[in-house]
MIVO-606645 format. One record per atom (N, C-alpha, C): x negated, y, z; residue number from 1; residue in three letters; atom name. Coordinates in steps of 0.05 Angstrom, whole numbers. Example, Ala and Ser with C-alpha at 12.3 -4.5 7.8 and 13.67 -1.06 7.14 Angstrom:
<sites>
<site xx="-264" yy="-114" zz="156" k="1" r="ALA" a="N"/>
<site xx="-246" yy="-90" zz="156" k="1" r="ALA" a="CA"/>
<site xx="-264" yy="-66" zz="156" k="1" r="ALA" a="C"/>
<site xx="-257" yy="-45" zz="142" k="2" r="SER" a="N"/>
<site xx="-273" yy="-21" zz="143" k="2" r="SER" a="CA"/>
<site xx="-258" yy="1" zz="157" k="2" r="SER" a="C"/>
</sites>
This chain:
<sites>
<site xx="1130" yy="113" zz="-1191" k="1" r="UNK" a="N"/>
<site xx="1148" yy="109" zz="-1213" k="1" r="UNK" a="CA"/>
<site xx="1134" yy="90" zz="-1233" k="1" r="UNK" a="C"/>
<site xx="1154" yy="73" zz="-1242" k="2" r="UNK" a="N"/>
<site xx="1137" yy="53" zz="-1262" k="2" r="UNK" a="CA"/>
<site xx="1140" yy="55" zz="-1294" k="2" r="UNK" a="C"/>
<site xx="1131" yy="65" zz="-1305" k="3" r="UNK" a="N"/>
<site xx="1137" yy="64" zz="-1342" k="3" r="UNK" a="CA"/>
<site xx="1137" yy="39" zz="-1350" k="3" r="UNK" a="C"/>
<site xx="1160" yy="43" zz="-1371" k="4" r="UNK" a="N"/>
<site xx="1171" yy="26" zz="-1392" k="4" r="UNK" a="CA"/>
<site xx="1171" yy="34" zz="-1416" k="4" r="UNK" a="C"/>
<site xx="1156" yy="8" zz="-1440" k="5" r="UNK" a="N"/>
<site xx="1159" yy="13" zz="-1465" k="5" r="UNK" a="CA"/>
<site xx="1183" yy="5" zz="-1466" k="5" r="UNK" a="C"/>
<site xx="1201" yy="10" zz="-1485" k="6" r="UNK" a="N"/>
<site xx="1223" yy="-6" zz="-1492" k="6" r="UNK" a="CA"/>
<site xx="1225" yy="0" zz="-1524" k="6" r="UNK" a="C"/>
<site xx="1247" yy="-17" zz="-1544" k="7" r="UNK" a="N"/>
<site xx="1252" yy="-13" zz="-1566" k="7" r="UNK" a="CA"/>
<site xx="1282" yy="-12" zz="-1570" k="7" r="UNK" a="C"/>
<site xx="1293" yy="6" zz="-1584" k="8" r="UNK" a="N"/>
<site xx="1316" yy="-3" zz="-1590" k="8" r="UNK" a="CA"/>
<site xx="1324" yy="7" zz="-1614" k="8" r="UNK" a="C"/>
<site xx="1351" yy="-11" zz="-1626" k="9" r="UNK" a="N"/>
<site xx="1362" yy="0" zz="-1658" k="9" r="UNK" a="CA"/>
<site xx="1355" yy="28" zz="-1668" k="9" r="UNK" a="C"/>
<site xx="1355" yy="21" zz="-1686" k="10" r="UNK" a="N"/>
<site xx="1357" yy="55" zz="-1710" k="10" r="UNK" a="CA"/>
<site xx="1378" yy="60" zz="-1699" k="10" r="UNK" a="C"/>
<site xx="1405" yy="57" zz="-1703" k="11" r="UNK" a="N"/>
<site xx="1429" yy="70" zz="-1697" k="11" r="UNK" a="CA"/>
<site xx="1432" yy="89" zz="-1676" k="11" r="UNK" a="C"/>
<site xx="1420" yy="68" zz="-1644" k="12" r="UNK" a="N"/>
<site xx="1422" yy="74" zz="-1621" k="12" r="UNK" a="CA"/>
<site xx="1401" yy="101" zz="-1616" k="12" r="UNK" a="C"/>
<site xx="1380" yy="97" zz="-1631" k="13" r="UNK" a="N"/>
<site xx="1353" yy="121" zz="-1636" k="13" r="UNK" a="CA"/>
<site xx="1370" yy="143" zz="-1644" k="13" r="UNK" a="C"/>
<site xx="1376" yy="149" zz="-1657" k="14" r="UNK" a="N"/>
<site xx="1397" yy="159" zz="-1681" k="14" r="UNK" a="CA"/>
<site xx="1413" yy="178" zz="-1661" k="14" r="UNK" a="C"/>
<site xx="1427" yy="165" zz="-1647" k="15" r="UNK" a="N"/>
<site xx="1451" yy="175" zz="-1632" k="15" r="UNK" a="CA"/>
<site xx="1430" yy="195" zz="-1604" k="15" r="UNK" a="C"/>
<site xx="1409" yy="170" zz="-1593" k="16" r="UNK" a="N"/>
<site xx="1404" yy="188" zz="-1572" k="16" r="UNK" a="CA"/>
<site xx="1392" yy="213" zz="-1583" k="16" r="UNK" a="C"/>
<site xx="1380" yy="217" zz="-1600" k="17" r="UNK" a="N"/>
<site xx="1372" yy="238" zz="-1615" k="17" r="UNK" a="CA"/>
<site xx="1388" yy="260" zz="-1625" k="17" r="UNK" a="C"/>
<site xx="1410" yy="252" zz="-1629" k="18" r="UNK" a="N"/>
<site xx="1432" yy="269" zz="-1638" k="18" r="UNK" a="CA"/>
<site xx="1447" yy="280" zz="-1607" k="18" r="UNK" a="C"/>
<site xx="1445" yy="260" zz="-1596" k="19" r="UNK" a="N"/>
<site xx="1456" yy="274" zz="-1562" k="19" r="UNK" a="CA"/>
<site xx="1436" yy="291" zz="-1549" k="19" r="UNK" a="C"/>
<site xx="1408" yy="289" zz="-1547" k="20" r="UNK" a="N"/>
<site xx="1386" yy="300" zz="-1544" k="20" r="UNK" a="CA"/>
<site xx="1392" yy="325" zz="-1554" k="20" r="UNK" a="C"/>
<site xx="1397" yy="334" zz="-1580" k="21" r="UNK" a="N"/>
<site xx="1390" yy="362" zz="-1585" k="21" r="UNK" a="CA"/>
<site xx="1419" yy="385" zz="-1585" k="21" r="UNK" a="C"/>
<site xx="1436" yy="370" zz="-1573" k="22" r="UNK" a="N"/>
<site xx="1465" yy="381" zz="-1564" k="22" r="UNK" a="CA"/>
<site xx="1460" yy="382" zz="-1534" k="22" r="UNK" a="C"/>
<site xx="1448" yy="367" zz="-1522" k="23" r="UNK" a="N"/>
<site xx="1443" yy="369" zz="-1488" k="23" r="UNK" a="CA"/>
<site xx="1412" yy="377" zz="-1486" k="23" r="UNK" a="C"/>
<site xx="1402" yy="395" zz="-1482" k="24" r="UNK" a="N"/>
<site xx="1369" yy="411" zz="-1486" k="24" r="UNK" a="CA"/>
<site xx="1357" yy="398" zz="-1457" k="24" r="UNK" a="C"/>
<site xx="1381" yy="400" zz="-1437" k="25" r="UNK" a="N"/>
<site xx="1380" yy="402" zz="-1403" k="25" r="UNK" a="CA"/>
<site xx="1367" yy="366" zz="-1397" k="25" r="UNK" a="C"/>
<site xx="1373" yy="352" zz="-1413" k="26" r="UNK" a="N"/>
<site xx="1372" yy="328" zz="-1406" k="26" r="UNK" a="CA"/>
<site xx="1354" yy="314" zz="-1416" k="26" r="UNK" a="C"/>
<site xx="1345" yy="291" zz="-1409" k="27" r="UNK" a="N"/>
<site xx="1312" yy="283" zz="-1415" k="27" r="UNK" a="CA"/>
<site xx="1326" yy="258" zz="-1425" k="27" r="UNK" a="C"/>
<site xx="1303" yy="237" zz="-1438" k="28" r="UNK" a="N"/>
<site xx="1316" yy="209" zz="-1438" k="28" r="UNK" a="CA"/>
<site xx="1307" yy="187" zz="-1418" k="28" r="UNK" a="C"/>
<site xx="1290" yy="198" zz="-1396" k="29" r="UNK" a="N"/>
<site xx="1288" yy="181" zz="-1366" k="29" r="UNK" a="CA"/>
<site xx="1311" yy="193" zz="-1351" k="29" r="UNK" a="C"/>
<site xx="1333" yy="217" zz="-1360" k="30" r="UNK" a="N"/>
<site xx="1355" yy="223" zz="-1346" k="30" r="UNK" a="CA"/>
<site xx="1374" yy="204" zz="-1349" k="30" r="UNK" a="C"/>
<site xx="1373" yy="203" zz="-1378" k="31" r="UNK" a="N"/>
<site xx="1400" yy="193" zz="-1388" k="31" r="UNK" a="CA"/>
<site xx="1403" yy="159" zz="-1384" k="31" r="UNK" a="C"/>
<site xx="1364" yy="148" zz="-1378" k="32" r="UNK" a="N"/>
<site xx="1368" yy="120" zz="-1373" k="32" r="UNK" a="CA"/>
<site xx="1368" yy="120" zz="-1348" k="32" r="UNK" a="C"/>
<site xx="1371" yy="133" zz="-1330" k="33" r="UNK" a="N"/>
<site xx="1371" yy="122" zz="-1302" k="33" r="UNK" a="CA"/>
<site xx="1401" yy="130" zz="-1292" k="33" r="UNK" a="C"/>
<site xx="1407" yy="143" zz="-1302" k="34" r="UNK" a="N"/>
<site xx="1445" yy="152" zz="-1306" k="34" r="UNK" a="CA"/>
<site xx="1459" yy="125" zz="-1308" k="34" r="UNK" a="C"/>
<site xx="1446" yy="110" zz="-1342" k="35" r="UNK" a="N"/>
<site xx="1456" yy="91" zz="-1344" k="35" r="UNK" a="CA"/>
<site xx="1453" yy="60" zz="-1328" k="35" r="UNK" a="C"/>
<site xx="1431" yy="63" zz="-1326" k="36" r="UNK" a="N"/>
<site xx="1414" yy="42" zz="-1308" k="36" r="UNK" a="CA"/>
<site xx="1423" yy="40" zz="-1272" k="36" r="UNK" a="C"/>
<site xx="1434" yy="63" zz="-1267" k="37" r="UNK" a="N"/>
<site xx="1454" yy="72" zz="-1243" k="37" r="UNK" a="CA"/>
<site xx="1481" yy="50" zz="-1244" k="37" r="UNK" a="C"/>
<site xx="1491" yy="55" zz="-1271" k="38" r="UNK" a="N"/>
<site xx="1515" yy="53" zz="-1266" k="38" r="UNK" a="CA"/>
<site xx="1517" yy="26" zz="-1273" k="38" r="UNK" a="C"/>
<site xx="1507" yy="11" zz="-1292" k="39" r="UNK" a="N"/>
<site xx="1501" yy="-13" zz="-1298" k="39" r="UNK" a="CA"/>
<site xx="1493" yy="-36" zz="-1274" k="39" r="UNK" a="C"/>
<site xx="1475" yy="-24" zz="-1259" k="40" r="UNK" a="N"/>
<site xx="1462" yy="-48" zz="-1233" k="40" r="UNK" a="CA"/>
<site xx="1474" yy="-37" zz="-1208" k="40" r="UNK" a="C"/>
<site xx="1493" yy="-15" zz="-1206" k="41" r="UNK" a="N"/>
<site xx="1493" yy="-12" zz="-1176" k="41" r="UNK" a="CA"/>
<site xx="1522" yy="-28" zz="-1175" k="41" r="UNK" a="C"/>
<site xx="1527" yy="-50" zz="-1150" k="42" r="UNK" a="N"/>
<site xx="1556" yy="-63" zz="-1147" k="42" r="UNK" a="CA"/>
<site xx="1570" yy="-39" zz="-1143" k="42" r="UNK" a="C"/>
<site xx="1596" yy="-57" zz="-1158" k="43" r="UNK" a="N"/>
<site xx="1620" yy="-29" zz="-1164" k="43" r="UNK" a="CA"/>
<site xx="1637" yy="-37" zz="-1136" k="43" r="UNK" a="C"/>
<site xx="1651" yy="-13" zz="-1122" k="44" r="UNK" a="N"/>
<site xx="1656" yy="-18" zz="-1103" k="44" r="UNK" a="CA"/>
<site xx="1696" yy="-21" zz="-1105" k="44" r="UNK" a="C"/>
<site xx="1697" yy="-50" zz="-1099" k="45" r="UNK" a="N"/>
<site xx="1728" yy="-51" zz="-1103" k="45" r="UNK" a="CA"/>
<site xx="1755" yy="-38" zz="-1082" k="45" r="UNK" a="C"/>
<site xx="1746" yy="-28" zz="-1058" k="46" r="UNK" a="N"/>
<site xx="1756" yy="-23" zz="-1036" k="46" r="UNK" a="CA"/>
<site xx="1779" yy="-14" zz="-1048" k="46" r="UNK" a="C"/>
<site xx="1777" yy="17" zz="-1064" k="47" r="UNK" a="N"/>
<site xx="1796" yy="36" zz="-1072" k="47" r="UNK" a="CA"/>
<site xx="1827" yy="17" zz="-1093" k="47" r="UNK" a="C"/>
<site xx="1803" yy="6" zz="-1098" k="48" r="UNK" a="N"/>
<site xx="1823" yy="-17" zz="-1116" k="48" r="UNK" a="CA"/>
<site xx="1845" yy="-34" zz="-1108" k="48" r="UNK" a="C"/>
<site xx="1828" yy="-42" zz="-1089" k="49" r="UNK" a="N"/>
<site xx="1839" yy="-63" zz="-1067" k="49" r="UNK" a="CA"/>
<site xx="1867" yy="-53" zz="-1053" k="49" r="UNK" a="C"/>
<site xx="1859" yy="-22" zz="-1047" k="50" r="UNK" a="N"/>
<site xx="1874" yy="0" zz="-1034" k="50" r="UNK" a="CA"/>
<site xx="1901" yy="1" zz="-1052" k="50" r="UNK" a="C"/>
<site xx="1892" yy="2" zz="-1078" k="51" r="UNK" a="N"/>
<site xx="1915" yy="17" zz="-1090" k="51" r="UNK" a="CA"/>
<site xx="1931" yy="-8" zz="-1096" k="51" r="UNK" a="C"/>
<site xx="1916" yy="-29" zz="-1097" k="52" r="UNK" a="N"/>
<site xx="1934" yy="-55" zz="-1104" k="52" r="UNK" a="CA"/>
<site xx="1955" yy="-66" zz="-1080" k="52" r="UNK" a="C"/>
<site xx="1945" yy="-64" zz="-1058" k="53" r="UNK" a="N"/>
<site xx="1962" yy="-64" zz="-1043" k="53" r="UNK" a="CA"/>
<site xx="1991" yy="-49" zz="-1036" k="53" r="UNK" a="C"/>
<site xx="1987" yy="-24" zz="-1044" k="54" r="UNK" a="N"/>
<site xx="2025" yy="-7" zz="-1040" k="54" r="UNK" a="CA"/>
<site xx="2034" yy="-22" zz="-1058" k="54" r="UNK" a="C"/>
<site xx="2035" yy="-38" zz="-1071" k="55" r="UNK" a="N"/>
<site xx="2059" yy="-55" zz="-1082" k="55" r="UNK" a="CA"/>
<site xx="2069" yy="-75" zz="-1065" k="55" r="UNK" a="C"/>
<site xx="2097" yy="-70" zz="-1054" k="56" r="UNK" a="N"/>
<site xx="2096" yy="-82" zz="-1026" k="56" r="UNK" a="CA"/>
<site xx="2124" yy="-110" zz="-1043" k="56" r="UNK" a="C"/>
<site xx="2136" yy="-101" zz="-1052" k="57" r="UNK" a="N"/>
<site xx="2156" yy="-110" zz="-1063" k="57" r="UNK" a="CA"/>
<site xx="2165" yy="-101" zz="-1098" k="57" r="UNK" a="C"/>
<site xx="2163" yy="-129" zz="-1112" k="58" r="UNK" a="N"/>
<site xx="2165" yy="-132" zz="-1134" k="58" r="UNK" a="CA"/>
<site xx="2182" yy="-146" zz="-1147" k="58" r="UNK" a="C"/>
<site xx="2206" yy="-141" zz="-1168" k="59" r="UNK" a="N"/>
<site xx="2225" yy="-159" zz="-1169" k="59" r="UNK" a="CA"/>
<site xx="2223" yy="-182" zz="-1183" k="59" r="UNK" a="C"/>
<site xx="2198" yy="-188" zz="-1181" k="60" r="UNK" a="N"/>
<site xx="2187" yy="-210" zz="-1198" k="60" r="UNK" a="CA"/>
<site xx="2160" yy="-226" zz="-1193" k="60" r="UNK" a="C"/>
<site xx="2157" yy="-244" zz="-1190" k="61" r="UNK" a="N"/>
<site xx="2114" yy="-252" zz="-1192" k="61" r="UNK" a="CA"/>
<site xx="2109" yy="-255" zz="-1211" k="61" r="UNK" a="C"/>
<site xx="2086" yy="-241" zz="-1208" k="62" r="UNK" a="N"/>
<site xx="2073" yy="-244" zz="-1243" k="62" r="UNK" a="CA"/>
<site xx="2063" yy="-274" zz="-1253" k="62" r="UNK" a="C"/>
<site xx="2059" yy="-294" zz="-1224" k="63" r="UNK" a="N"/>
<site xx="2052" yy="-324" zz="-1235" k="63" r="UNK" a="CA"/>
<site xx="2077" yy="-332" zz="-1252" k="63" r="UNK" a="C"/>
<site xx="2104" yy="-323" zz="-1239" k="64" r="UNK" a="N"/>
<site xx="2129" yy="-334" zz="-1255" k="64" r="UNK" a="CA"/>
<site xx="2141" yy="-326" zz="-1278" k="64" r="UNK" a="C"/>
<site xx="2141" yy="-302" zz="-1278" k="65" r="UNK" a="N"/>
<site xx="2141" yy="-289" zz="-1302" k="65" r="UNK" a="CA"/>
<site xx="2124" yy="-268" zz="-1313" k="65" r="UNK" a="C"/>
<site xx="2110" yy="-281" zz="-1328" k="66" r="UNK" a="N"/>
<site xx="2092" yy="-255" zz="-1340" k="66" r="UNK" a="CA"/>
<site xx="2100" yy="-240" zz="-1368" k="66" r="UNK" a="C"/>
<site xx="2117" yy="-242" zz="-1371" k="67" r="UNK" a="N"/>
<site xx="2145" yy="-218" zz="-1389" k="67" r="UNK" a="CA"/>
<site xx="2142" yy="-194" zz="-1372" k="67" r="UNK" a="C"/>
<site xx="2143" yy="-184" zz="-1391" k="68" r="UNK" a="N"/>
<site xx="2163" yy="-143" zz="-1382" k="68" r="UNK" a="CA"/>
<site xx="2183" yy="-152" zz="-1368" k="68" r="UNK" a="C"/>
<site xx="2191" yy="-145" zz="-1339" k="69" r="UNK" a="N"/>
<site xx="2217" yy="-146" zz="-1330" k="69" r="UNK" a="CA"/>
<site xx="2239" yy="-127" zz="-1345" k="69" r="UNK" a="C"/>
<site xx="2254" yy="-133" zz="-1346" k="70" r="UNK" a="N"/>
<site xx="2283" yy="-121" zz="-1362" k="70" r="UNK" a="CA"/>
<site xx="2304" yy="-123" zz="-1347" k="70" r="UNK" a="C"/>
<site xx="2323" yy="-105" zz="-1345" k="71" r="UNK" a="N"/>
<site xx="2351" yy="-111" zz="-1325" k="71" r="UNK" a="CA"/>
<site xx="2376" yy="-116" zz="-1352" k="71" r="UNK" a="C"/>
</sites>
């Protein structure tokens, strides 16, 4: 495991400190590798991809009109 100094805002100090003593369970090498997870790992579009697809038929393209359709 490699340590890191880091610095950051009063504000941001502030808050993790304030989240710190409402969460007892949680460390702040938890909460940065939580974040540090979610930040660097590629997001995976598949599901996306998935759901974008059941739109099989649309009474409109959105290149042509990009208005609210209205009847």
């Amino acid at each position: 495991m490699t340590k890191f100094t880091i610095e950051i805002p009063d504000q941001l100090a502030e808050k993790l400190e304030n989240y710190l003593q409402s969460h007892p369970e949680e460390s702040v090498a938890e909460l940065i590798d939580e974040a540090l997870q979610m930040k660097l790992t590629p997001k995976d579009s598949t599901k996306l991809l998935t759901l974008a697809g059941i739109i099989t038929d649309a009474p409109r393209g959105a290149a042509d009109h990009a208005e609210d359709f209205e009847d």
